[in-house]
N, C-alpha and C positions, 0 to 999 in steps of 0.2 A: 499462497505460500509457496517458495519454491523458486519462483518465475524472476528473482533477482533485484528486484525493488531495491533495497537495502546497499546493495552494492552498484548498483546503476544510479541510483540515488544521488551518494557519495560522489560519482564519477560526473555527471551532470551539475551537481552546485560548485564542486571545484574547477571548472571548466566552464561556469559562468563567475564565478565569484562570490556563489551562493552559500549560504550554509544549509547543510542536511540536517536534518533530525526525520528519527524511526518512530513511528508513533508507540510503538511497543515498548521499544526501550528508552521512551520516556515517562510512559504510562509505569514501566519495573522501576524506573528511578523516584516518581513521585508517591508510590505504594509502597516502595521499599522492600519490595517480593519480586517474586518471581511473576512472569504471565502464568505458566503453571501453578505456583503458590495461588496466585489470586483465583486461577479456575477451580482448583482444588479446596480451595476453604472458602471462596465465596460463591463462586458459581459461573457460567457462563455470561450471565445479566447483569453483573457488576461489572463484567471485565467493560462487557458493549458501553455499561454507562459511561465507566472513564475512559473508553474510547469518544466517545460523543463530546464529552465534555474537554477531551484536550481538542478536536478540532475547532469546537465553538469557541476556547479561549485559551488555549494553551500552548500558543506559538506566535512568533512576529508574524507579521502583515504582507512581510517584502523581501524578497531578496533570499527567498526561502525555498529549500526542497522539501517535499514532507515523504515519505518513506511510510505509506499505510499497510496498516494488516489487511490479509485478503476477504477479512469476515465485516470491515467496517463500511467498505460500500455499500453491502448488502441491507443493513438494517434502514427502516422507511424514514424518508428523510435525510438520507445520510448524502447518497448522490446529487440530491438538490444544493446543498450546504455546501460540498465540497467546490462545486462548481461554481457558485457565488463567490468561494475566497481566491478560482484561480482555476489553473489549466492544468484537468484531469487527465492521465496519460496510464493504460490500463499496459500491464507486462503481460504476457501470455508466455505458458510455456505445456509443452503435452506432458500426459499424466508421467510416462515415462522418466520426462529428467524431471519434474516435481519430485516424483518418489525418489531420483539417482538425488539429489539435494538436499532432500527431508532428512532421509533414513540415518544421515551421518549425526543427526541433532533431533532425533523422536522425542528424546525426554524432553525435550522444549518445548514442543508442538504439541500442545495438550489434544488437539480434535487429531493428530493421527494416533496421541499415543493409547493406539484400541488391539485388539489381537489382529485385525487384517487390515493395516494401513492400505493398503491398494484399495480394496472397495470403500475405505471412506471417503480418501482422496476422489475417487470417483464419484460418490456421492454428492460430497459438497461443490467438485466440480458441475453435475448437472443440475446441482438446483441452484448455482452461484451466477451460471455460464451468462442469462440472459439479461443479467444485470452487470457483467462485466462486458458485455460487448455492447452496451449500450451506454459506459463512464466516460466514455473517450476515443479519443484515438487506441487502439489496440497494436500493440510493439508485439513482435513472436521473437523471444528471445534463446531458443535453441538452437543450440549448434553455431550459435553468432559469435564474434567476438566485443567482449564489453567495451570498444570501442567502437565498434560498429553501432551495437545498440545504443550507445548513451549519444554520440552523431545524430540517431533517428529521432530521439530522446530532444535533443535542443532543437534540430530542425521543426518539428512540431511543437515546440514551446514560441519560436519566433512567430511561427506561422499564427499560433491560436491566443497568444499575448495580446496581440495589436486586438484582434478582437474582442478580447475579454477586457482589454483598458476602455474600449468606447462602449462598451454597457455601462461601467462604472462611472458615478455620477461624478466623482471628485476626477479621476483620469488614472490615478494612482496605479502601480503594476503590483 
């Protein structure tokens, strides 16, 4: 969370011709709550479900950006899946501008909103870290300009497309 997804996102499908969608705030749209609401009355294991369940079927095929939370690579099986529908591309950012981007929107972020957001951010950073640097290509998005990034963004979607088409049995992008 933090590291720009959402807004690099955005910037990369309209600069291909793609369309974005947030997995978040499509999972608040089909819930009709909040991420928070949903964490708060049903738990952290529902929200993962209907995260699971909008990548397995809850978005077009092609022609698409997806904008993931940073907790849905982590659940087992999730990395495999993702990487079957297409080209995993991991944001990175230090804990520092994490927390300078979070802090503005805590009540959102239900896993920092704790008494000491720093050491959770840290927390779930070191138990996240070796399954994010093992999703993809890894983009360091601090201090960059979101044109810069969302450039590095399409140049390794060119790059790791063509590959990800000739796994695919039909050829399909």
């Amino acid at each position: 969370m933090g590291t720009g997804k959402t807004t690099v996102g955005r910037c990369v499908a309209h600069r291909l011709g793609f369309k974005c969608v947030d997995s978040d705030h499509e999972i608040e749209r089909r819930a009709g709550k909040s991420v928070s609401r949903i964490f708060a009355e049903e738990g952290e294991a529902s929200f993962r479900r209907l995260e699971r369940e909008f990548i397995e079927e809850g978005h077009a095929k092609e022609k698409l950006v997806v904008a993931c939370g940073g907790g849905l690579v982590v659940q087992p099986g999730m990395l495999g899946l993702l990487a079957s529908r297409g080209v995993v591309v991991c944001l990175h950012a230090s804990i520092e501008t994490i927390l300078a981007r979070t802090g503005r929107h805590e009540d959102s972020r239900p896993l920092l909103n704790v008494d000491d957001p720093a050491a959770r951010a840290r927390a779930l950073y070191a138990e996240r870290e070796g399954i994010y640097r093992s999703a993809g290509t890894v983009i360091l998005t601090d201090s960059r300009p979101l044109t810069e990034i969302a450039a590095h963004v399409i140049r390794v979607w060119r790059r790791e497309s063509a590959a990800f088409a000739g796994k695919r049995p039909d050829g399909e992008n």
